[in-house]
C-alpha positions as CSV (number, residue, x, y, z in Angstrom):
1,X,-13.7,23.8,-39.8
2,X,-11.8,20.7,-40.3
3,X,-9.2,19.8,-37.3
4,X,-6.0,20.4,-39.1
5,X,-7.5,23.6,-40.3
6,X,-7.9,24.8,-36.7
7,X,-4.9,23.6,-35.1
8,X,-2.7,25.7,-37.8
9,X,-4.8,28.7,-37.1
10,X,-4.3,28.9,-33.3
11,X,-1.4,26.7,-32.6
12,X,1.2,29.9,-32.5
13,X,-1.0,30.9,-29.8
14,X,-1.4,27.8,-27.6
15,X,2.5,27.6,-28.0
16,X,2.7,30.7,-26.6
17,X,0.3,29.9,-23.9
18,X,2.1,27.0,-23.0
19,X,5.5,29.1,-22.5
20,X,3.4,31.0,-19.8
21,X,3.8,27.8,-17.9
22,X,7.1,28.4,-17.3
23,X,8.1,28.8,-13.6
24,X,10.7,32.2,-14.5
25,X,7.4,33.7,-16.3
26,X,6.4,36.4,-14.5
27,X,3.1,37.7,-16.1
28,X,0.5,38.8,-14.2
29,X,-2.9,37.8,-12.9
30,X,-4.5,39.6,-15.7
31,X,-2.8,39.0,-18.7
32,X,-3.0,34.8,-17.6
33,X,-6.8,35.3,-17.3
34,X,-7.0,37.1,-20.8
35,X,-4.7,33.8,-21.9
36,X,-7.5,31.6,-19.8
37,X,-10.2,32.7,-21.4
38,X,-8.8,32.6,-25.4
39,X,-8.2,28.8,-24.3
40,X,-11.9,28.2,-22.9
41,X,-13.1,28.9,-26.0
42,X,-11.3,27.1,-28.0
43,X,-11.5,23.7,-25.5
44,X,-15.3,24.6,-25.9
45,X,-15.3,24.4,-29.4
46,X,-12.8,21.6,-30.0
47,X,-15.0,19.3,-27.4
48,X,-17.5,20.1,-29.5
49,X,-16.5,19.3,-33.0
50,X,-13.5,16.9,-32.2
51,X,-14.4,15.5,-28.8
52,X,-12.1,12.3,-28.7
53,X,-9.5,14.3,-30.6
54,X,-6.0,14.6,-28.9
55,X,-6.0,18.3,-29.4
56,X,-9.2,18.4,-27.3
57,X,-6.9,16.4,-24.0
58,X,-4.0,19.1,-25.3
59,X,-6.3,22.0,-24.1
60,X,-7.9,20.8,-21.4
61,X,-4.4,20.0,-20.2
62,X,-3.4,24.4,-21.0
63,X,-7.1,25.0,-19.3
64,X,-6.3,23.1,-16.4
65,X,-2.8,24.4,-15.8
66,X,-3.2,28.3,-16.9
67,X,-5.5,27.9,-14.0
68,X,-4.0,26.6,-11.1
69,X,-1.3,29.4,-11.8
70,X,-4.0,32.1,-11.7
71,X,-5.2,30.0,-8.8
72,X,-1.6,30.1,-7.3
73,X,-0.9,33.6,-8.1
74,X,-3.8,35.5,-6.4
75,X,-3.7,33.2,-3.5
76,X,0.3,34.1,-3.4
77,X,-0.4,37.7,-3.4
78,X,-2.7,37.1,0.0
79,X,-0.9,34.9,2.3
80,X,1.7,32.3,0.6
81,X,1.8,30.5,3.7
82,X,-1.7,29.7,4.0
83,X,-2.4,28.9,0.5
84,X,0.0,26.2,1.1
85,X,-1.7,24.5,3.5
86,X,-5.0,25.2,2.9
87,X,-4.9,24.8,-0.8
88,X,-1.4,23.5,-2.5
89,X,-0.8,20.5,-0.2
90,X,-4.9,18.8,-0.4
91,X,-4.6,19.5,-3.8
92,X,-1.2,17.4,-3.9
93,X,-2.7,15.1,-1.1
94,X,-5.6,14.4,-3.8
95,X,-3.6,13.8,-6.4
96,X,-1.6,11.3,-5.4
97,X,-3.9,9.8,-2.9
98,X,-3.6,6.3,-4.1
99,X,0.2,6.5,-2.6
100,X,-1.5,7.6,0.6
101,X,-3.9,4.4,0.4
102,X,-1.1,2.1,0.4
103,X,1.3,4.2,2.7
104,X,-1.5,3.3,5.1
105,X,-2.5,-0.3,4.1
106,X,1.4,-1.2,4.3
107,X,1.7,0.3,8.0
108,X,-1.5,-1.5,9.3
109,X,-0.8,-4.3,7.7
110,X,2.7,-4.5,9.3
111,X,1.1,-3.3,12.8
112,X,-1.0,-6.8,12.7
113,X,2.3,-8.3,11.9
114,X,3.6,-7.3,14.8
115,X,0.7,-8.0,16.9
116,X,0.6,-11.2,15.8
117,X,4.2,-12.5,15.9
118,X,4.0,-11.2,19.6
119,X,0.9,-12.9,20.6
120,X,3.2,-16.3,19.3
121,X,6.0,-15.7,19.9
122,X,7.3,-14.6,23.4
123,X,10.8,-13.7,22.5
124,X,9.5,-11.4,19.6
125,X,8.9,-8.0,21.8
126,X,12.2,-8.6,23.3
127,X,14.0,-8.7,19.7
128,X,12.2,-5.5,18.4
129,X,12.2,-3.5,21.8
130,X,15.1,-4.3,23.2
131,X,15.8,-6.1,26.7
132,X,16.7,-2.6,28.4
133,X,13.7,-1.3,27.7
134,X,11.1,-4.6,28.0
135,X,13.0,-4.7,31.6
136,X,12.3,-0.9,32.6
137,X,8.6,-0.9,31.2
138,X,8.2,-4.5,33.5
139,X,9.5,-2.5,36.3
140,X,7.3,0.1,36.1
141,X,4.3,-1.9,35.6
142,X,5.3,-3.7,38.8
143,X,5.0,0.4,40.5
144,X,2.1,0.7,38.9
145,X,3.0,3.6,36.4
146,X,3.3,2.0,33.0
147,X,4.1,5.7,31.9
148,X,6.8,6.5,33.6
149,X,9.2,6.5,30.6
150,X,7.4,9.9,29.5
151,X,7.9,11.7,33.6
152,X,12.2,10.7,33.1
153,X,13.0,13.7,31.3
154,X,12.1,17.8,31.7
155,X,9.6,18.8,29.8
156,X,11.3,21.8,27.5
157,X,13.9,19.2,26.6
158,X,12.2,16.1,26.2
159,X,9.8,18.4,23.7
160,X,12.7,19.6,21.8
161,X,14.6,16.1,21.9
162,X,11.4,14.1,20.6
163,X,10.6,17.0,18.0
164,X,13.6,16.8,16.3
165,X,13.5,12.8,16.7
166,X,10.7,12.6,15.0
167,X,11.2,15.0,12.5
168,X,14.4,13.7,11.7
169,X,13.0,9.6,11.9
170,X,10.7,11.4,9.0
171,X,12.5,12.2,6.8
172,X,15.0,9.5,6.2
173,X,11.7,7.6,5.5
174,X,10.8,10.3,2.9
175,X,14.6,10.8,1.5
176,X,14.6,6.8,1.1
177,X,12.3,6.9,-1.6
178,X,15.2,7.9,-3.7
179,X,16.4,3.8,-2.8
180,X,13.4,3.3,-5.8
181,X,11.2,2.8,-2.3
182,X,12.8,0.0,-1.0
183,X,14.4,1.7,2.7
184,X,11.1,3.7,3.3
185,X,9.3,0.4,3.0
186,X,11.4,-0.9,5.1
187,X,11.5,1.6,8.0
188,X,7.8,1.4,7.2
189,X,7.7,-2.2,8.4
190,X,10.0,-1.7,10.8
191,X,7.9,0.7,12.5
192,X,4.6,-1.2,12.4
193,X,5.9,-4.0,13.6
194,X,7.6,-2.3,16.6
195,X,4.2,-0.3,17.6
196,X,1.9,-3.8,17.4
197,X,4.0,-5.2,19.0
198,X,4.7,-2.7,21.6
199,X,0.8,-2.1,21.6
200,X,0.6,-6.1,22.6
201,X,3.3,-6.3,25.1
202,X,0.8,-4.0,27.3
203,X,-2.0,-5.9,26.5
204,X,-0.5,-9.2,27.5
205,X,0.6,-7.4,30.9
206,X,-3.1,-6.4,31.4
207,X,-2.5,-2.2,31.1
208,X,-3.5,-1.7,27.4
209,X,-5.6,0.8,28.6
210,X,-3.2,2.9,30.2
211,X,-0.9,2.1,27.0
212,X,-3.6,4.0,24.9
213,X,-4.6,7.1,27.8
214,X,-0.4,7.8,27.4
215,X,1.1,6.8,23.9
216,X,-2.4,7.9,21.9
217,X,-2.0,11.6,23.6
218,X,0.8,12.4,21.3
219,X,0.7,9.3,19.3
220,X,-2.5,10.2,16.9
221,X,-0.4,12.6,15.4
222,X,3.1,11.3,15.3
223,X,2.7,7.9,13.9
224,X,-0.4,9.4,11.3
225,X,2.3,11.9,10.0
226,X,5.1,9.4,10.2
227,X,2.6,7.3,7.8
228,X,2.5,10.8,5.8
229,X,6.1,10.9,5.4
230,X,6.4,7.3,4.1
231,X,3.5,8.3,1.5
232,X,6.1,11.0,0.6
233,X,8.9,8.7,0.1
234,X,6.5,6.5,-2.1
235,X,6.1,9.5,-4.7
236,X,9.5,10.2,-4.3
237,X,10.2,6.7,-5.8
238,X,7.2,6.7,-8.4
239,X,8.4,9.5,-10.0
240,X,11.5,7.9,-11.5
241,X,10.2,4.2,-11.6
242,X,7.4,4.7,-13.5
243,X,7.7,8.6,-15.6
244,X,4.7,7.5,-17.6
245,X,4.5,10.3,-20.4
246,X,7.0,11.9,-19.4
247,X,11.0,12.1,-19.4
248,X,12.3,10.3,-16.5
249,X,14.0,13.6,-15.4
250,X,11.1,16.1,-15.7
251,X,8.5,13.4,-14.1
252,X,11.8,13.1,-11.0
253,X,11.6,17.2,-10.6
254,X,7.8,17.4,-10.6
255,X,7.3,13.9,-8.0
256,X,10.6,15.8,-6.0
257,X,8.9,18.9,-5.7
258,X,5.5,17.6,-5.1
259,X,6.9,15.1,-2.4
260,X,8.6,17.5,-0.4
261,X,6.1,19.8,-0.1
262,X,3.6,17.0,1.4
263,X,6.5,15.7,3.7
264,X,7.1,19.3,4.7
265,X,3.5,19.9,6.0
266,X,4.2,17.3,8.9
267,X,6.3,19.8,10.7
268,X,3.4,21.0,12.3
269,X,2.3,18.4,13.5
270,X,5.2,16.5,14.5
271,X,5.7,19.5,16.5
272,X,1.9,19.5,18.2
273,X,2.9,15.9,19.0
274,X,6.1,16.9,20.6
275,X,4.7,19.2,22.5
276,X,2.0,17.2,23.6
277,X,4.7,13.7,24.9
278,X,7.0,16.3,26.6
279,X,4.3,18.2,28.8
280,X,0.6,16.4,28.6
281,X,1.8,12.9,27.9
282,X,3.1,12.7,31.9
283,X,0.1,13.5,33.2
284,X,-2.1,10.6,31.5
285,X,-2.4,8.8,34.7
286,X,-3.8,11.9,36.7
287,X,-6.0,13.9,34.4
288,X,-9.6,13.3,33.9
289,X,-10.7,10.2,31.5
290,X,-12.9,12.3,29.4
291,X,-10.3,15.2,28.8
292,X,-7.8,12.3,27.8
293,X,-10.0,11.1,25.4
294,X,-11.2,14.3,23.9
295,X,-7.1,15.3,23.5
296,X,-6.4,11.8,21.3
297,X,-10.0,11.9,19.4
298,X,-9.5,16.3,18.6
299,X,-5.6,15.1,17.4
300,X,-7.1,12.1,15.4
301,X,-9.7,13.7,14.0
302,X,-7.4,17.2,13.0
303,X,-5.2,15.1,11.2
304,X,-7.3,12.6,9.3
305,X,-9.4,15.7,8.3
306,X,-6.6,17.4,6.9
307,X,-5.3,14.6,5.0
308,X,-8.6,12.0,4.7
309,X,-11.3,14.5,4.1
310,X,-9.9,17.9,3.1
311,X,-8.2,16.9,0.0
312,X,-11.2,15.5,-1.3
313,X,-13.4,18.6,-0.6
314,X,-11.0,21.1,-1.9
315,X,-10.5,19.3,-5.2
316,X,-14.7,19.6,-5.3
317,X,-14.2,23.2,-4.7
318,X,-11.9,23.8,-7.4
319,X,-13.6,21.7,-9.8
320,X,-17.0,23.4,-9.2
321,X,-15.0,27.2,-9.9
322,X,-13.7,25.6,-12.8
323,X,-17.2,24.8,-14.1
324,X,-18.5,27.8,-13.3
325,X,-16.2,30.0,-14.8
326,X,-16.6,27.5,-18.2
327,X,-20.1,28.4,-18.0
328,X,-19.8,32.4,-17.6
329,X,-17.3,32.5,-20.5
Protein backbone atom coordinates (compact mmCIF):
# COMPACT_ATOMS: atom_id res chain seq x y z
CA UNK A 1 0.00 0.00 0.00
CA UNK A 2 1.51 3.20 -0.98
CA UNK A 3 1.92 5.93 2.02
CA UNK A 4 -0.71 8.38 0.96
CA UNK A 5 -2.93 5.45 0.40
CA UNK A 6 -2.61 4.50 4.16
CA UNK A 7 -2.59 7.74 5.79
CA UNK A 8 -6.13 8.58 4.15
CA UNK A 9 -7.44 5.25 5.32
CA UNK A 10 -6.63 5.56 9.04
CA UNK A 11 -5.99 9.15 9.56
CA UNK A 12 -9.82 9.83 10.87
CA UNK A 13 -8.75 7.42 13.36
CA UNK A 14 -5.34 8.64 14.63
CA UNK A 15 -7.21 12.07 14.76
CA UNK A 16 -9.40 10.73 16.99
CA UNK A 17 -6.76 9.02 18.98
CA UNK A 18 -5.00 12.06 19.35
CA UNK A 19 -8.16 13.90 20.92
CA UNK A 20 -7.86 11.15 23.65
CA UNK A 21 -4.84 13.09 24.70
CA UNK A 22 -6.67 15.64 25.85
CA UNK A 23 -6.34 16.27 29.72
CA UNK A 24 -10.67 16.92 30.16
CA UNK A 25 -10.98 13.28 28.28
CA UNK A 26 -12.16 11.02 30.57
CA UNK A 27 -12.15 7.52 28.94
CA UNK A 28 -11.26 4.71 30.62
CA UNK A 29 -8.38 2.31 31.03
CA UNK A 30 -9.98 -0.05 28.58
CA UNK A 31 -11.27 1.83 25.79
CA UNK A 32 -7.31 3.69 25.76
CA UNK A 33 -5.82 0.16 25.50
CA UNK A 34 -8.32 -0.85 22.67
CA UNK A 35 -6.97 2.75 21.12
CA UNK A 36 -3.20 1.45 22.11
CA UNK A 37 -3.33 -1.46 20.43
CA UNK A 38 -5.16 -0.18 16.78
CA UNK A 39 -1.97 2.16 16.91
CA UNK A 40 0.63 -0.69 17.51
CA UNK A 41 -0.27 -2.12 14.58
CA UNK A 42 -0.31 0.38 12.48
CA UNK A 43 3.42 1.92 13.97
CA UNK A 44 4.31 -1.85 13.17
CA UNK A 45 3.47 -1.73 9.76
CA UNK A 46 4.40 1.80 8.90
CA UNK A 47 8.12 1.03 10.42
CA UNK A 48 7.96 -1.50 8.27
CA UNK A 49 7.10 -0.21 4.83
CA UNK A 50 7.95 3.56 5.47
CA UNK A 51 10.59 3.50 8.18
CA UNK A 52 12.14 7.10 7.76
CA UNK A 53 8.66 8.38 6.87
CA UNK A 54 7.27 11.23 9.14
CA UNK A 55 4.12 9.33 9.65
CA UNK A 56 6.16 6.54 11.14
CA UNK A 57 7.73 9.55 14.13
CA UNK A 58 3.78 10.68 14.03
CA UNK A 59 2.81 7.20 15.60
CA UNK A 60 5.40 6.46 17.68
CA UNK A 61 4.75 9.88 19.07
CA UNK A 62 0.47 8.55 19.67
CA UNK A 63 2.13 5.06 20.85
CA UNK A 64 4.28 6.67 23.20
CA UNK A 65 1.72 9.07 24.74
CA UNK A 66 -1.63 6.80 24.68
CA UNK A 67 0.70 4.93 26.92
CA UNK A 68 1.94 6.90 29.55
CA UNK A 69 -1.87 7.81 30.03
CA UNK A 70 -2.75 4.14 30.45
CA UNK A 71 0.40 4.15 32.49
CA UNK A 72 -0.92 7.27 34.48
CA UNK A 73 -4.38 6.04 34.82
CA UNK A 74 -4.04 2.57 36.42
CA UNK A 75 -1.30 3.82 38.56
CA UNK A 76 -3.97 6.85 39.54
CA UNK A 77 -6.59 4.47 40.41
CA UNK A 78 -3.94 2.73 43.17
CA UNK A 79 -2.27 5.39 45.02
CA UNK A 80 -1.88 8.96 43.17
CA UNK A 81 0.57 9.88 45.64
CA UNK A 82 2.94 7.31 45.15
CA UNK A 83 2.81 7.07 41.45
CA UNK A 84 4.09 10.47 41.70
CA UNK A 85 7.10 9.84 43.31
CA UNK A 86 7.85 6.64 42.34
CA UNK A 87 7.01 6.99 38.74
CA UNK A 88 5.93 10.59 37.35
CA UNK A 89 8.83 12.66 38.86
CA UNK A 90 12.04 9.94 37.56
CA UNK A 91 10.39 9.84 34.57
CA UNK A 92 10.39 13.86 34.41
CA UNK A 93 13.92 13.66 36.22
CA UNK A 94 14.96 11.55 33.00
CA UNK A 95 13.82 13.56 30.75
CA UNK A 96 15.19 16.58 31.32
CA UNK A 97 18.31 15.34 32.97
CA UNK A 98 20.66 17.30 30.89
CA UNK A 99 19.19 20.52 32.95
CA UNK A 100 20.02 18.45 36.08
CA UNK A 101 23.76 17.94 34.70
CA UNK A 102 24.33 21.56 34.53
CA UNK A 103 22.22 22.57 37.61
CA UNK A 104 24.98 20.61 39.18
CA UNK A 105 28.15 21.46 37.12
CA UNK A 106 27.07 25.34 37.69
CA UNK A 107 26.80 24.81 41.66
CA UNK A 108 30.25 22.95 41.89
CA UNK A 109 31.77 24.95 39.79
CA UNK A 110 30.76 28.12 41.82
CA UNK A 111 31.61 26.06 45.24
CA UNK A 112 35.43 25.95 43.84
CA UNK A 113 34.88 29.56 43.21
CA UNK A 114 34.34 30.21 46.45
CA UNK A 115 36.91 28.05 47.79
CA UNK A 116 39.31 29.56 45.88
CA UNK A 117 38.66 33.34 46.17
CA UNK A 118 38.86 32.53 50.04
CA UNK A 119 41.97 30.64 50.06
CA UNK A 120 43.28 34.32 48.24
CA UNK A 121 41.74 36.45 49.45
CA UNK A 122 41.26 36.96 53.23
CA UNK A 123 38.59 39.57 53.20
CA UNK A 124 36.37 37.34 50.84
CA UNK A 125 34.53 35.10 53.71
CA UNK A 126 33.97 38.29 55.57
CA UNK A 127 32.05 39.87 52.37
CA UNK A 128 29.88 36.78 51.71
CA UNK A 129 29.31 35.77 55.43
CA UNK A 130 29.05 38.64 56.99
CA UNK A 131 31.23 40.08 60.02
CA UNK A 132 28.45 39.14 62.72
CA UNK A 133 28.51 35.93 61.89
CA UNK A 134 32.61 35.33 60.89
CA UNK A 135 32.93 36.95 64.53
CA UNK A 136 30.43 34.46 66.42
CA UNK A 137 31.71 31.29 64.51
CA UNK A 138 35.59 32.72 65.68
CA UNK A 139 34.25 32.81 69.07
CA UNK A 140 32.97 29.64 69.21
CA UNK A 141 35.91 28.02 67.81
CA UNK A 142 37.98 29.80 70.51
CA UNK A 143 35.23 27.52 73.13
CA UNK A 144 35.84 24.78 71.25
CA UNK A 145 32.24 24.18 69.83
CA UNK A 146 32.39 25.20 66.20
CA UNK A 147 28.67 24.10 66.24
CA UNK A 148 27.25 26.01 68.51
CA UNK A 149 25.19 28.12 66.01
CA UNK A 150 22.86 24.87 65.55
CA UNK A 151 22.42 24.39 70.05
CA UNK A 152 21.04 28.59 70.00
CA UNK A 153 17.63 27.80 69.12
CA UNK A 154 14.77 25.05 70.55
CA UNK A 155 14.56 22.40 68.61
CA UNK A 156 10.57 22.33 67.40
CA UNK A 157 11.20 25.94 66.32
CA UNK A 158 14.47 25.99 64.80
CA UNK A 159 12.92 22.74 62.71
CA UNK A 160 9.98 24.67 61.70
CA UNK A 161 12.00 28.10 61.10
CA UNK A 162 14.70 26.32 58.82
CA UNK A 163 11.99 24.16 57.04
CA UNK A 164 10.14 26.88 55.83
CA UNK A 165 13.61 28.83 55.09
CA UNK A 166 14.62 26.45 52.99
CA UNK A 167 11.60 25.75 51.32
CA UNK A 168 10.94 29.17 50.71
CA UNK A 169 15.03 30.01 49.66
CA UNK A 170 13.77 27.09 46.94
CA UNK A 171 11.55 28.25 45.38
CA UNK A 172 12.39 31.76 44.46
CA UNK A 173 15.33 29.84 42.78
CA UNK A 174 12.70 27.81 40.89
CA UNK A 175 10.11 30.82 40.26
CA UNK A 176 13.23 32.75 38.85
CA UNK A 177 13.40 30.75 35.94
CA UNK A 178 10.60 32.86 34.70
CA UNK A 179 13.66 35.90 34.63
CA UNK A 180 14.58 33.59 31.21
CA UNK A 181 17.09 31.84 34.01
CA UNK A 182 19.05 34.67 34.83
CA UNK A 183 18.07 35.22 39.04
CA UNK A 184 18.18 31.27 39.54
CA UNK A 185 21.62 31.35 38.11
CA UNK A 186 22.39 33.81 40.12
CA UNK A 187 21.12 32.69 43.58
CA UNK A 188 22.82 29.60 42.18
CA UNK A 189 26.20 31.30 42.31
CA UNK A 190 25.48 33.01 45.12
CA UNK A 191 24.98 29.93 47.06
CA UNK A 192 28.04 28.05 45.92
CA UNK A 193 30.15 30.53 46.52
CA UNK A 194 28.82 31.17 50.08
CA UNK A 195 29.11 27.25 51.08
CA UNK A 196 33.08 26.97 49.56
CA UNK A 197 33.66 29.48 51.04
CA UNK A 198 32.11 28.90 54.29
CA UNK A 199 33.41 25.16 53.86
CA UNK A 200 37.12 26.99 53.76
CA UNK A 201 36.80 29.43 56.49
CA UNK A 202 36.73 26.09 58.73
CA UNK A 203 39.42 24.57 57.04
CA UNK A 204 41.72 27.54 57.38
CA UNK A 205 40.77 27.62 61.27
CA UNK A 206 41.89 23.90 61.41
CA UNK A 207 38.02 22.33 62.37
CA UNK A 208 36.96 21.25 58.78
CA UNK A 209 36.19 18.10 60.25
CA UNK A 210 33.83 19.19 62.68
CA UNK A 211 32.43 21.54 59.81
CA UNK A 212 31.49 18.29 57.90
CA UNK A 213 30.29 15.91 61.28
CA UNK A 214 27.67 19.14 61.81
CA UNK A 215 26.69 20.98 58.42
CA UNK A 216 26.79 17.39 56.25
CA UNK A 217 24.02 15.88 58.91
CA UNK A 218 21.38 17.98 57.38
CA UNK A 219 23.36 19.45 54.61
CA UNK A 220 23.44 16.19 52.09
CA UNK A 221 19.99 16.84 51.60
CA UNK A 222 19.35 20.49 51.77
CA UNK A 223 21.91 21.86 49.51
CA UNK A 224 21.32 18.41 46.91
CA UNK A 225 17.59 19.54 46.73
CA UNK A 226 18.38 23.27 46.68
CA UNK A 227 20.54 22.13 43.45
CA UNK A 228 17.10 20.27 42.47
CA UNK A 229 15.21 23.37 42.75
CA UNK A 230 17.63 25.44 40.56
CA UNK A 231 17.39 22.37 37.92
CA UNK A 232 13.64 23.32 38.17
CA UNK A 233 14.08 26.98 37.47
CA UNK A 234 16.39 25.92 34.45
CA UNK A 235 13.27 24.17 32.69
CA UNK A 236 11.19 26.66 33.85
CA UNK A 237 13.31 29.06 31.60
CA UNK A 238 13.93 26.50 28.66
CA UNK A 239 10.60 26.13 28.04
CA UNK A 240 9.90 29.65 26.69
CA UNK A 241 13.59 30.33 25.42
CA UNK A 242 13.92 27.71 23.30
CA UNK A 243 9.84 26.04 22.39
CA UNK A 244 11.57 23.96 19.67
CA UNK A 245 8.53 22.46 17.75
CA UNK A 246 6.32 23.77 19.49
CA UNK A 247 4.26 27.12 20.22
CA UNK A 248 6.04 29.15 22.67
CA UNK A 249 2.82 28.96 24.93
CA UNK A 250 2.02 25.20 24.81
CA UNK A 251 6.03 24.30 25.17
CA UNK A 252 5.62 27.29 28.63
CA UNK A 253 2.46 25.03 30.00
CA UNK A 254 4.10 21.66 29.51
CA UNK A 255 8.08 22.98 30.90
CA UNK A 256 5.53 24.88 33.86
CA UNK A 257 3.88 21.89 34.72
CA UNK A 258 6.69 19.60 34.38
CA UNK A 259 8.95 21.98 36.50
CA UNK A 260 6.76 22.25 39.34
CA UNK A 261 6.14 18.95 39.87
CA UNK A 262 10.09 18.15 40.12
CA UNK A 263 10.55 21.31 42.39
CA UNK A 264 7.53 20.08 44.46
CA UNK A 265 9.18 16.63 45.29
CA UNK A 266 11.89 18.53 47.47
CA UNK A 267 9.37 19.12 50.10
CA UNK A 268 10.30 15.93 51.52
CA UNK A 269 13.32 16.33 51.83
CA UNK A 270 13.79 19.73 52.67
CA UNK A 271 11.68 18.69 55.53
CA UNK A 272 14.00 15.39 56.51
CA UNK A 273 16.77 17.98 56.45
CA UNK A 274 14.89 20.30 58.75
CA UNK A 275 14.28 17.91 61.00
CA UNK A 276 17.56 16.65 61.06
CA UNK A 277 19.55 20.68 61.76
CA UNK A 278 16.84 21.36 64.47
CA UNK A 279 17.31 18.04 66.64
CA UNK A 280 20.38 15.78 65.37
CA UNK A 281 22.46 18.53 63.94
CA UNK A 282 23.32 19.71 67.97
CA UNK A 283 24.51 16.74 68.88
CA UNK A 284 27.37 16.23 66.19
CA UNK A 285 29.95 16.88 68.69
CA UNK A 286 28.70 14.18 71.16
CA UNK A 287 27.38 11.21 69.19
CA UNK A 288 29.46 8.45 67.98
CA UNK A 289 31.71 9.04 64.68
CA UNK A 290 30.38 6.04 62.88
CA UNK A 291 26.61 6.91 63.57
CA UNK A 292 27.49 10.47 62.20
CA UNK A 293 28.82 9.27 59.23
CA UNK A 294 26.28 6.61 58.50
CA UNK A 295 23.33 9.63 59.01
CA UNK A 296 25.30 11.97 56.11
CA UNK A 297 26.31 8.87 53.79
CA UNK A 298 22.17 7.05 54.24
CA UNK A 299 20.97 11.06 53.38
CA UNK A 300 23.49 11.29 50.49
CA UNK A 301 23.02 8.29 49.18
CA UNK A 302 18.75 8.52 49.52
CA UNK A 303 18.84 11.46 47.55
CA UNK A 304 21.39 10.89 44.79
CA UNK A 305 19.42 7.51 44.30
CA UNK A 306 16.33 9.08 43.81
CA UNK A 307 17.40 11.65 41.54
CA UNK A 308 21.02 10.11 40.01
CA UNK A 309 20.06 6.48 39.73
CA UNK A 310 16.31 6.02 39.85
CA UNK A 311 15.39 7.99 36.89
CA UNK A 312 17.51 6.15 34.78
CA UNK A 313 16.21 2.62 35.98
CA UNK A 314 12.59 3.50 35.75
CA UNK A 315 12.86 4.82 32.23
CA UNK A 316 14.55 1.11 31.53
CA UNK A 317 11.55 -0.34 33.11
CA UNK A 318 9.11 1.43 31.10
CA UNK A 319 10.92 0.97 28.05
CA UNK A 320 11.24 -2.81 28.49
CA UNK A 321 6.97 -3.02 29.15
CA UNK A 322 6.78 -1.02 26.14
CA UNK A 323 8.72 -3.71 24.16
CA UNK A 324 7.16 -6.29 25.55
CA UNK A 325 3.67 -5.35 25.05
CA UNK A 326 4.92 -4.48 21.14
CA UNK A 327 5.94 -7.98 20.91
CA UNK A 328 2.62 -9.70 22.43
CA UNK A 329 0.45 -7.55 20.07
Amino acid sequence: MREIAFIKQNKSRWLESEQSLNLKDNRNPDELAEIYIHLLNDLSYSQTYYPKSKTTEYLNYLVAQIYRKIYKTKRLERNRLFAFFASEVPALVYMYRRQLIFAFALFIFFVTVGAVSAAYDDRFVRLILGNDYVNMSLENIKKGDPMAVYKSQEQLGMFIGITINNIGVAAKEYIYGLTAGVFTFFMSMQNGIMLGSFQYFFYQHGVFAQSLRGIWLHGAMEIFSIVIASMAGFILAGSFLFPGTYSRLRSFATGARHSIKIFISTVPFFIAAGFIEGFVTRLSNTMPLWLNVLIIIGTLALISFYYLIYPFINYKKQNYVRISTLQKT
